[in-house]
N, C-alpha and C positions, 0 to 999 in steps of 0.2 A: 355328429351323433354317435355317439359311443353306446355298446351293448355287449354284451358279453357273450354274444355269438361272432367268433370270428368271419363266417360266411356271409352273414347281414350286413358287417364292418367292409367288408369288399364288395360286396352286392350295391350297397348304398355308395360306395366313393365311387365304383363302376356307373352307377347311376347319375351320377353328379355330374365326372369327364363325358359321358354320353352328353348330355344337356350342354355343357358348353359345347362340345364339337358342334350340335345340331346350331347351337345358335349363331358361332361361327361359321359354318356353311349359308345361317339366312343371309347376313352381313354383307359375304361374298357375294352369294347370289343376287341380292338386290344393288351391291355397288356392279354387279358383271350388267344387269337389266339397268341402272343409269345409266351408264355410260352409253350401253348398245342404243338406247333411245335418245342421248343429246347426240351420237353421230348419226344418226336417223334422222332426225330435226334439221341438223346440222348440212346434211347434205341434200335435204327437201331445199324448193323455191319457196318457202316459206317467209313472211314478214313479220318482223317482233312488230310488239304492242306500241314500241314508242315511236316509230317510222308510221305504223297505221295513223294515228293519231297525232303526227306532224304533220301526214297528209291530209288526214279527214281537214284540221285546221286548214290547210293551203287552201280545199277545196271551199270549205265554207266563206273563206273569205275574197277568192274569187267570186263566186255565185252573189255576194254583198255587192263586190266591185261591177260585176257585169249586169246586176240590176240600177245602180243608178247611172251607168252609163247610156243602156237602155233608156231611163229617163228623160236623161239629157238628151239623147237622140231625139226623142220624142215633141219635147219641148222645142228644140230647134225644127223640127219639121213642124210642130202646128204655126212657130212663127215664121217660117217662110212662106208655107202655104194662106198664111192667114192676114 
């Protein structure tokens, strides 16, 4: 922006390098807060989502497994008793 006040001319480019430093300080600041919270994460006994959900699977499919063994059992005791 050109003007033919020379004070306005450096007030506005002073006002420009303001706005980028500020935006480069968020940049920083928000890559300094990633990071400090994936070693935070990082160093929690924490479980990812794909480990939850291999296990929750294991679980389920034990709990399938352990109900028709149960049956079987079952079946085998009314025929011996019966």
């Amino acid at each position: 922006m050109q003007t033919q006040n020379p004070i306005l001319d450096q007030l506005a480019k002073a006002m420009t390098e303001a706005a980028g430093a500020a935006d480069g300080v968020r940049k920083e600041a928000e890559t300094m807060m990633k990071s400090q919270l994936q070693r935070l994460l990082a160093d929690s006994d924490l479980v990812q989502r794909e480990e939850f959900e291999a296990v929750q699977e294991m679980a389920a499919k034990a709990r399938t497994e352990n109900d028709q063994l149960k049956a079987r059992i079952e079946a085998l005791e009314a025929k011996l008793s019966g």
